[in-house]
MDAnalysis code that builds the backbone (N, CA, C; Angstrom):
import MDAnalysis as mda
import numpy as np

u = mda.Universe.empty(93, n_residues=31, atom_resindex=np.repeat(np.arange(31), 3), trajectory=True)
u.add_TopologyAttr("name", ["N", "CA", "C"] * 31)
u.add_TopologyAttr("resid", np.arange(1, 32))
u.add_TopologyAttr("resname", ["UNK", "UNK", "UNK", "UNK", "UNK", "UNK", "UNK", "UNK", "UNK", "UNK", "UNK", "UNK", "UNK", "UNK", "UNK", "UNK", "UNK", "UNK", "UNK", "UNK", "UNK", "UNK", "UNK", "UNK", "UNK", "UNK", "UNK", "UNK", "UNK", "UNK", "UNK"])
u.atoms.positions = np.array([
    [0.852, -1.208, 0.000],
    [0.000, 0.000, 0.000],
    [0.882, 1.249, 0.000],
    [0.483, 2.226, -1.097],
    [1.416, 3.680, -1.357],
    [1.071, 4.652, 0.150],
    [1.425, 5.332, 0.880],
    [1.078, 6.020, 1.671],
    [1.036, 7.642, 1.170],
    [1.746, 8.075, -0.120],
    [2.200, 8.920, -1.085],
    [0.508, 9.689, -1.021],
    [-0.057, 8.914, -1.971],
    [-1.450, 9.534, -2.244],
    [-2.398, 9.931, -0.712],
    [-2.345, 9.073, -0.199],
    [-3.288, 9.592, 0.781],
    [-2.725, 10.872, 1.611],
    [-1.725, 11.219, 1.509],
    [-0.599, 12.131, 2.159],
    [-0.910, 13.686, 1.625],
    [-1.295, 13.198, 0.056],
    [-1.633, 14.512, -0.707],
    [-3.419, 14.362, -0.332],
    [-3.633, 13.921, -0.759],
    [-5.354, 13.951, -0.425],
    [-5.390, 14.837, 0.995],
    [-4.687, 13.930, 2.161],
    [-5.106, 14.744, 2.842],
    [-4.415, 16.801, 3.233],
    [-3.101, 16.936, 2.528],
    [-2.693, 18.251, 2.347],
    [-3.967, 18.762, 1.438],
    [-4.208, 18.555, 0.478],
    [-5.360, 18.922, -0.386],
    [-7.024, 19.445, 0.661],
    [-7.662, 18.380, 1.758],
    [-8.207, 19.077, 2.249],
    [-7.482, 19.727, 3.199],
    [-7.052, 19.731, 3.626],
    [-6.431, 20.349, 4.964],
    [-5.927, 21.878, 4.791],
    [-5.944, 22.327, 3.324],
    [-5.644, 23.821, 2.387],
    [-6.812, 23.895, 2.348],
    [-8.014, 23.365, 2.056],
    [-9.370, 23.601, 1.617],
    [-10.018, 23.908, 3.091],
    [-9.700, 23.211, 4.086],
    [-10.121, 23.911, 5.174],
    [-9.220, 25.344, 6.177],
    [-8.446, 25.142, 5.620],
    [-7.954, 26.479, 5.652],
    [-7.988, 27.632, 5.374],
    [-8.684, 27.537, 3.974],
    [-9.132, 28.246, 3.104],
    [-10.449, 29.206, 3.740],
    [-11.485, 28.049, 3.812],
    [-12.708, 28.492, 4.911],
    [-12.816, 28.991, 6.003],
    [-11.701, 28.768, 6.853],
    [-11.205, 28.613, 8.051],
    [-11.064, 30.026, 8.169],
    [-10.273, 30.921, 7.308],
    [-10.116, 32.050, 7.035],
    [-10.571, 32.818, 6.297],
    [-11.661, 32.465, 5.195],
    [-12.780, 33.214, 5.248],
    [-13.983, 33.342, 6.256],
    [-13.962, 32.792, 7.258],
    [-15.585, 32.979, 8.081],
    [-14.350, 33.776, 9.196],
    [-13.249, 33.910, 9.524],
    [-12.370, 34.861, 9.814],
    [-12.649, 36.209, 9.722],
    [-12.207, 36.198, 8.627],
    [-13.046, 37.494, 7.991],
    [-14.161, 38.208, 8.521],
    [-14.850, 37.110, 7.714],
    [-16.286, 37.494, 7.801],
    [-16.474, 38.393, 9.170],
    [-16.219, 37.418, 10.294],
    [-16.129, 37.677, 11.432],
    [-15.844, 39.345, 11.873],
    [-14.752, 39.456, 11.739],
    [-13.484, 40.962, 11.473],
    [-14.723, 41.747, 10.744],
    [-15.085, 41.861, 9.816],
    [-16.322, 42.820, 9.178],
    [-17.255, 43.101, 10.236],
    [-17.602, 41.996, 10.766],
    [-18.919, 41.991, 11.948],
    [-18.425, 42.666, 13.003],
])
């Protein structure tokens, strides 16, 4: 079993929740 791919999958969400993470940030900061 590759451990390679699942390694990126999970960097892949883990930027995607970051992403969000720091837009409702924001959001927040406006409010």
């Amino acid at each position: 079993m590759n451990i390679l791919p699942i390694f990126f999958v999970f960097l892949y969400f883990s930027s995607i929740f970051s992403k969000n993470r720091n837009k409702k940030i924001k959001i927040q900061k406006k409010n």
